[in-house]
Structure formats: C-alpha cells, structure tokens
Phi, psi and omega in degrees: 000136181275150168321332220260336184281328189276344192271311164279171182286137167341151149232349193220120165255167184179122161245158199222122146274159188196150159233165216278194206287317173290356180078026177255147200285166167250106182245157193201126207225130193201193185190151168226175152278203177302332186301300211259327182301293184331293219309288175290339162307322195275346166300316183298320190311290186308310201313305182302329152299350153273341189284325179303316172304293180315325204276329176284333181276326174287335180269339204274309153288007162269017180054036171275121163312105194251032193269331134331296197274336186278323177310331153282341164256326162319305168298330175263352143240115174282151175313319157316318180252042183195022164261000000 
C-alpha cells in the first residue's frame, strides 16, 4: 500500500487467493487507492498470462492440440498487454 492508501478511503477492495510455501491456501483481503488499483490489476493480468502460458506449454508437451486454448488465450492477452 502507497501513502495515498493509507490516508484514504479505499476505491478497490479485492481478495486474493494464492497458495502458500506447502501448497495450502492463502487469503488475503486489503482495498488500495486508484493508483495501486491499475498497478494491481495489470500485476493479476501478467500473472494470469503467464499460468496460461505455462499451462499451454505443459499440454502442448503431452502432444496436445493447443491451437484452441492458444487462440484464447491470445484473445484474452494480447500481446501488448502481457509486456
């Protein structure tokens, strides 16, 4: 959180699961302001663009047809937005 999170009233709430060093969930529940919303929002973008990537690359080495699932994820990160 930026000062500005700290001074002001929230514009973004947001919980995030994620898991922890044991694979056991984690949750985490905070609000920022607008500054740190963009911020985290385009962090979650990359993040989910790359677990897609990897996910595609793992069926893609089981000798799966991945011209679908890459066409979707193309569509849903553009190249521009996953830099």
């Amino acid at each position: 959180m930026c000062d500005v999170c700290s001074s002001k009233p929230p514009v973004f709430n947001y919980e995030l699961e994620t898991c922890g060093e044991n694979g056991e969930p984690e949750e985490q529940k905070s609000f920022c302001c607008s500054r740190c919303a963009v911020e985290l929002l385009q962090e979650l973008r990359r993040a989910e663009s790359q677990k897609w990537a990897e996910e595609e690359a793992a069926l893609e080495d089981d000798d799966v047809d991945v011209t679908d699932f890459r066409e979707r994820r193309l569509a849903a990160f553009p190249i521009r937005e996953r830099q």
